[in-house]
C-alpha positions as CSV (number, residue, x, y, z in Angstrom):
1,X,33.7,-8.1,15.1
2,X,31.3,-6.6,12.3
3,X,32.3,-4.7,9.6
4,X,31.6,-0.4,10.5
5,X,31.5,2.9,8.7
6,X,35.5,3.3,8.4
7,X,34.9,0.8,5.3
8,X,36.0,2.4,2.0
9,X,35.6,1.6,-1.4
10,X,38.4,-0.4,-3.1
11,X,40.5,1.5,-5.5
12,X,40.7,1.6,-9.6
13,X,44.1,-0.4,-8.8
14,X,42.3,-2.4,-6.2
15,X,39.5,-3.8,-8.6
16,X,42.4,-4.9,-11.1
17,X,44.0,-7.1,-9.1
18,X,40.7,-8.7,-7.4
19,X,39.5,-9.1,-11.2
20,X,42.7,-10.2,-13.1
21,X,41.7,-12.6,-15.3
22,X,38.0,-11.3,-15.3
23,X,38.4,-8.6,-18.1
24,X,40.9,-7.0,-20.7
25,X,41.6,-3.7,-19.4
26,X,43.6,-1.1,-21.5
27,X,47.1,-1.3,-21.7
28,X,48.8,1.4,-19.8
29,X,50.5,3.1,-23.4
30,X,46.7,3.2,-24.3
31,X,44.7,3.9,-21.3
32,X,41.8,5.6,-23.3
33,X,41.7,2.8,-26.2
34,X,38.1,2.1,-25.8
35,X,38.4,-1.7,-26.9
36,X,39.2,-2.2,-23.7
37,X,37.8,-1.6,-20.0
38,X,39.7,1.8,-19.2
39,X,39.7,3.5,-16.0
40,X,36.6,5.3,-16.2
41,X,34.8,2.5,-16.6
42,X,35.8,1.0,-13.2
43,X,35.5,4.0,-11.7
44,X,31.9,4.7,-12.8
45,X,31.4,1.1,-11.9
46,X,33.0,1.7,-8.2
47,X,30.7,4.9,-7.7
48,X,27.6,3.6,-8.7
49,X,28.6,0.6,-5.9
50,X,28.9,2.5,-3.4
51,X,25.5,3.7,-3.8
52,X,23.8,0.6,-3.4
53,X,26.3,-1.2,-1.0
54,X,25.9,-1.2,3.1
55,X,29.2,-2.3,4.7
56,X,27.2,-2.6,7.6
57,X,25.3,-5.7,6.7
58,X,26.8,-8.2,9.3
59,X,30.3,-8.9,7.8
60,X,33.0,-9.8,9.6
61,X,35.6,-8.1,8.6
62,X,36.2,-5.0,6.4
63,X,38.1,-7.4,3.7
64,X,34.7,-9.4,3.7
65,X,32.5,-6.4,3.0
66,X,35.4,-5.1,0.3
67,X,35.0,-8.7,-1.5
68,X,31.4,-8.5,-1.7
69,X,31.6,-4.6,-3.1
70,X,34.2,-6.0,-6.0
71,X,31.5,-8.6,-6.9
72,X,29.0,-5.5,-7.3
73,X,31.2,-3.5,-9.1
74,X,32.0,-6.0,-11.3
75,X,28.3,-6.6,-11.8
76,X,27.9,-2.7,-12.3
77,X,30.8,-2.9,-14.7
78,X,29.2,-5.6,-17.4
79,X,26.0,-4.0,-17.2
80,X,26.8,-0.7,-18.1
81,X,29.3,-1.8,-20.8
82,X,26.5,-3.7,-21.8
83,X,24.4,-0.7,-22.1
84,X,27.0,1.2,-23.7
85,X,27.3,-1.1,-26.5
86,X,23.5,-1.0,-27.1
87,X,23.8,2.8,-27.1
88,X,20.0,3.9,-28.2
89,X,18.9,0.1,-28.8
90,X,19.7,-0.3,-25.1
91,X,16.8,-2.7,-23.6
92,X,16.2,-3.7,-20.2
93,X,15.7,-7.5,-20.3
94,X,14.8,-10.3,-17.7
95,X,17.1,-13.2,-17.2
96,X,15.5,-15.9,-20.5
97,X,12.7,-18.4,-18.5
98,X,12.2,-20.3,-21.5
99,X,13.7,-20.4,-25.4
100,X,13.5,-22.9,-28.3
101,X,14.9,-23.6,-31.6
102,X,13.9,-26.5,-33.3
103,X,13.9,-29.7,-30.9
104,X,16.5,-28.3,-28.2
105,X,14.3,-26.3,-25.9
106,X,16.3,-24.3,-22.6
107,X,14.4,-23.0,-19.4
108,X,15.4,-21.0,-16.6
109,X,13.7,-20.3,-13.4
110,X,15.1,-17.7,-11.1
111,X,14.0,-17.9,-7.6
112,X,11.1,-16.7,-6.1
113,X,13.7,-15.0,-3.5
114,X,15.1,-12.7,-6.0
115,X,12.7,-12.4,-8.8
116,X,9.8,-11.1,-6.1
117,X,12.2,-8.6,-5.3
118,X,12.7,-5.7,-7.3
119,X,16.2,-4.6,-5.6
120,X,17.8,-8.3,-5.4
121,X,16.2,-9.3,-9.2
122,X,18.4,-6.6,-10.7
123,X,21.5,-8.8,-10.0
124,X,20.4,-11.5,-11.8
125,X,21.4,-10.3,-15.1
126,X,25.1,-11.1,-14.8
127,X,27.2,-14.1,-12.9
128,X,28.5,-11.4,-10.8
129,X,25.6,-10.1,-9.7
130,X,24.5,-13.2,-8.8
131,X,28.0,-13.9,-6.6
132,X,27.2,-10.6,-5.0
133,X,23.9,-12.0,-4.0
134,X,25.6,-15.2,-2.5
135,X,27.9,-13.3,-0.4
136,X,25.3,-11.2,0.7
137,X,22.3,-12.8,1.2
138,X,23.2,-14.4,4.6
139,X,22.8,-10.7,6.2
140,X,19.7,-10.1,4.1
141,X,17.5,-12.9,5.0
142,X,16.2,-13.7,8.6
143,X,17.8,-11.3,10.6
144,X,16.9,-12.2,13.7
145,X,17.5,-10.5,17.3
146,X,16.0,-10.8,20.5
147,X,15.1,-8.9,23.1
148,X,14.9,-10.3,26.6
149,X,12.1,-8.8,29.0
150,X,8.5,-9.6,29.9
151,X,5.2,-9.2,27.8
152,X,3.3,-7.9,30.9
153,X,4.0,-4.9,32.9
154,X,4.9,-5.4,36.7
């Protein structure tokens, strides 16, 4: 069975409890205390989601394609908080290839698969973005289906 179009997005209530120990959400007597990650924020997060999410990728069930969509969320989430903190100094950076201070020297190389790829390189900015990419890049890469028949005409 693959996942179909009757998916639908997870709830504000839904992303809690997937991410319960992920972030320090507002406490219920404060639900607007911007400290914390309120409501708008995940639903923002959920909405932008669903705009770059197909449930129809291959999954096998609808909870499959709903854990992937939390990972994207999530990812969605800590880049716009991100952002927000930035407000006007807001930069759009690449993932650091190669830093140094004094004698310690660090170097990261993300793959060729995502960083050719302007969609998937996106999701490297954030360890959730880059869990999202492990659950769905399975049903991304070689898709393959055949087709059986003849190449000549009879």
């Amino acid at each position: 069975m693959t996942c179909n179009s009757s998916w639908t997005a997870p709830t504000i209530t839904d992303f809690k409890n997937f991410f319960v120990r992920d972030f320090n959400y507002a406490p219920a007597d404060d639900a607007s205390n911007l400290d914390y990650v309120i409501d708008a924020d995940i639903t923002r997060s959920i909405n932008e989601g669903v705009l770059n999410f197909n449930p129809n990728l291959g999954f096998n069930t609808q909870a499959d394609a709903t854990n992937a969509f939390m990972y994207l969320a999530a990812f969605n989430l800590v880049a716009n908080i991100q952002n927000s903190t930035k407000g006007l100094s807001s930069q759009s950076k690449f993932p650091i290839s190669s830093n140094s201070v004094g004698g310690v020297s660090v170097s990261y190389q993300i793959p060729d698969k995502y960083r050719t790829q302007p969609i998937l390189s996106q999701y490297t900015q954030n360890g959730y973005g880059m869990k999202y990419l492990s659950l769905v890049m399975p049903f991304i890469i070689g898709r393959v289906t055949t087709a059986t028949g003849t190449t000549t005409y009879t």
